[in-house]
Structures are given as C-alpha cells and as structure tokens.
C-alpha positions in Angstrom: -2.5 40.9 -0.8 -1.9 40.5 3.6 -3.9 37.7 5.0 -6.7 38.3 6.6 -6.5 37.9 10.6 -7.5 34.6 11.8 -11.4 34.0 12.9 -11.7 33.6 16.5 -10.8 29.7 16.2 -8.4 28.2 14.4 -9.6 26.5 11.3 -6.9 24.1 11.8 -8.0 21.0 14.0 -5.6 21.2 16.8 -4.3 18.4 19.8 -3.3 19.8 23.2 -1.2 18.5 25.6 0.3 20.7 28.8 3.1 22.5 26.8 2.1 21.3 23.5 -0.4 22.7 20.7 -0.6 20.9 17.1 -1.8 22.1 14.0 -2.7 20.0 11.2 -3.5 21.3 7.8 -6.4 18.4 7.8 -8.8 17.7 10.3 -6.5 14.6 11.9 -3.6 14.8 9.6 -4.7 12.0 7.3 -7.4 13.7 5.5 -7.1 14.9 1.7 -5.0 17.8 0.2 -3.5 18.5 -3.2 0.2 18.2 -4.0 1.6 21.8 -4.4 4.4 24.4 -3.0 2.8 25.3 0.5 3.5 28.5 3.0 2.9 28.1 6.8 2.0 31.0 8.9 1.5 31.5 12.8 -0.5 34.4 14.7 0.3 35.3 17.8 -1.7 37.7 19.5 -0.3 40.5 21.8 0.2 39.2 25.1 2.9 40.0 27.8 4.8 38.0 28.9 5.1 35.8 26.1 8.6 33.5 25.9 10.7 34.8 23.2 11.9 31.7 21.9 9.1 29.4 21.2 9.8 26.6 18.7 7.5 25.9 16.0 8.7 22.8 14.3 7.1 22.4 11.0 6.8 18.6 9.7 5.0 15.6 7.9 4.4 12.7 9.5 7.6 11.1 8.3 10.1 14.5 8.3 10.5 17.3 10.7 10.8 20.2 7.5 12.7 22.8 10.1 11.8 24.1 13.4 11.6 28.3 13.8 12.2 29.8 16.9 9.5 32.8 17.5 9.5 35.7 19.9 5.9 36.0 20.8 6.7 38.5 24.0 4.3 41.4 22.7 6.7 44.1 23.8 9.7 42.7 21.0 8.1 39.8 19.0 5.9 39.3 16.5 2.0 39.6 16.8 -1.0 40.8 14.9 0.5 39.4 12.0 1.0 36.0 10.0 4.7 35.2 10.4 5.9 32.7 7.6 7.8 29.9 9.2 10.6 29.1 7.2 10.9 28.8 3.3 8.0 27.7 1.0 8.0 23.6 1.0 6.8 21.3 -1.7 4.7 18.1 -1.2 3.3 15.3 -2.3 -0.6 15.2 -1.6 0.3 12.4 1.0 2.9 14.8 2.4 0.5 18.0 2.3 -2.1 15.9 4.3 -0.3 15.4 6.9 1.9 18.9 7.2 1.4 20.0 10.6 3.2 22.8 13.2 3.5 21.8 16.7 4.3 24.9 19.1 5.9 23.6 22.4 6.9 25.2 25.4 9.7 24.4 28.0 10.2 24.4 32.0 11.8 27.1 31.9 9.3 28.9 30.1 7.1 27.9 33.3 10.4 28.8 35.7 10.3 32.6 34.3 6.3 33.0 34.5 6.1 33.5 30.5 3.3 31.9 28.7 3.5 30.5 25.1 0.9 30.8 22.7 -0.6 28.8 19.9 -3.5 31.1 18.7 -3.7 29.9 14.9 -1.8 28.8 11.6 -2.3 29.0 8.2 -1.3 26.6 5.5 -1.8 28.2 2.3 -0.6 27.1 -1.7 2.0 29.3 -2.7 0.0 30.5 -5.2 -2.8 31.4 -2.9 -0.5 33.0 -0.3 
C-alpha cells in the first residue's frame, strides 16, 4: 500500500545549516534501530521555483551509500509523493542508527532565485515499506 503523506513535521530530527537540511533516522544519529534491509524516501511539496537538481546523498556515519539528484521544481519534478532514493540498503543496527539524508543546495541555486526543499524523509524496513 502508498505511504501516507508526511504529518506537518518531519518525524525525523533534522540539523540546519544555510544550504543544508539533515535527516537522521534517530533522533541524533546515535540512537537505536534494528539491523534490516531499509528504503529511504523524500517529499517534496509543490513549490515553484524549486532547483531541479538537488542532491540528496544518502549515508552512515562511516559511508556515503549514493547521492540522488532530485527535481523538486513543481512544474517537472517530483512532489506530493515519496520518491525512493536509490536501491534498498542493508545494515547493521549500528549502521541503521546512524542512516541519515542530507539535502544540500548550491550558489547557483541562490544565482537563479530557485529554492531547495527539505520537507521530510522516511526510512522505512523493506518489509514495512
């Protein structure tokens, strides 16, 4: 079954910096999670104009597990919808503790007035997905 739209805050507890957003899958990235295949999933709401190459790099504390580049521009990109970010991953609990999806932006993004988003994520078992 879809996942349900995220509530009007992430449930993810998340750092921000001037062009940066992080996501952790535990409330500071050291907390406790179970070993297991996981999915990860942005939502970006619709929102014009977006940049249309946003990099969401997906990663442990130790390993960057691949970086995605989304189009959040509301008029071509995706929004109103969980995106899956890559392939399903599998962790150790140590490693599923500290998964986490930092969304960055870049000068140029500023340059060409386009705003990047980082409206929520979703870390979910493969077998809860």
């Amino acid at each position: 079954s879809p996942l349900p739209p995220p509530a009007t805050s992430p449930s993810a507890a998340q750092a921000t910096t001037h062009n940066t957003a992080t996501f952790f899958h535990t409330a500071d990235g050291a907390g406790t999670a179970a070993a297991g295949t996981y999915r990860v999933y942005a939502w970006n709401s619709c929102f014009t104009p977006r940049a249309t190459a946003v990099p969401h790099a997906v990663a442990t504390a130790a390993t960057t597990l691949g970086t995605i580049d989304v189009d959040q521009d509301c008029s071509s990109g995706s929004h109103g919808e969980w995106l899956q970010l890559g392939a399903a991953v599998t962790l150790s609990a140590a490693d599923a503790a500290a998964l986490r999806v930092t969304i960055s932006s870049s000068a140029a993004d500023y340059d060409t007035g386009q705003w990047v988003g980082a409206d929520s994520v979703r870390f979910c078992r493969a077998q809860d997905a």
